[in-house]
N, C-alpha and C positions, 0 to 999 in steps of 0.2 A: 504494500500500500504506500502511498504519497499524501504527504501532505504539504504545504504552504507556510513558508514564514518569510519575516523580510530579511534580506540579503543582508548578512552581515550581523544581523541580530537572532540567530537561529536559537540561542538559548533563552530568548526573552520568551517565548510563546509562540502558537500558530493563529494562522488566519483564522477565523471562525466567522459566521455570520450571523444577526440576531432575528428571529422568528418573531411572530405578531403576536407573539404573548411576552416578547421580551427576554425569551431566553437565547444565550449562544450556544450555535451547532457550532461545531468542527465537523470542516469536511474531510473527509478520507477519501482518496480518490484508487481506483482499481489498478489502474493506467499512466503510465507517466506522462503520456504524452497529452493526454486530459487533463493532467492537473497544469502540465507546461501551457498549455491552451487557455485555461480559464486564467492562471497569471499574467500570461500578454494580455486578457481583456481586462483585468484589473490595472495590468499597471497605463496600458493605454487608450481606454475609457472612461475609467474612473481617478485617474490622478494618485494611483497608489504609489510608493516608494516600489524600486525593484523587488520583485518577488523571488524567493528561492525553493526547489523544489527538494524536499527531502525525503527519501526513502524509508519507513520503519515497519517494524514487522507486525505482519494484520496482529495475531495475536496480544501479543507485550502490548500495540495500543491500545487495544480495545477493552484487556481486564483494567488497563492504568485511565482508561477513560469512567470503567464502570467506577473504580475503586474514589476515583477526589468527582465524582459525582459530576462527568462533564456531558453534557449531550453532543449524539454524534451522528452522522449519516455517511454510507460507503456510496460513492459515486461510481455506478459500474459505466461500461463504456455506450452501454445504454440510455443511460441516462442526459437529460439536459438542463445545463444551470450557466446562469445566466447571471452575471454579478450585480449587488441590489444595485440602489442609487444613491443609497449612503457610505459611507462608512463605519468600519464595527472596530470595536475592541478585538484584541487578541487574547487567548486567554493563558 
């Protein structure tokens, strides 16, 4: 899996997005070249800082997502997302 953080800040947190209830997802992407895709469109649509693409293993995310209580969604290559109009916290 992949996920998104900013270039250069890869320990601060990842990208995540916030839902119409207010809470942040993290995306997990299937595919690398999906998650490299939705970072050109952040960083060149929306005015984001360079995006970095990092590699972690489905597993280790997912129990360390359940464990500090993070919501999450896996982007498979099927899927389509489409960067908000805001911007979000990292978490």
């Amino acid at each position: 899996m992949f996920l998104l953080t900013v270039a250069g800040k890869e320990r601060d947190g990842a990208y995540s997005v916030q839902d119409e209830g207010g809470n942040q997802i993290l995306y997990l992407f299937e595919e690398e070249d999906d998650a490299e895709r939705y970072a050109m469109m952040l960083e060149e649509d929306e005015g984001y800082p360079e995006m970095h693409v990092l590699e972690v293993e489905d597993e280790v995310m997912i129990k360390t997502c359940k464990m500090h209580g993070y919501n999450y969604i896996v982007i498979t290559p099927n899927d389509i997302v489409i960067p908000p109009d805001i911007k979000n916290d990292f978490i």
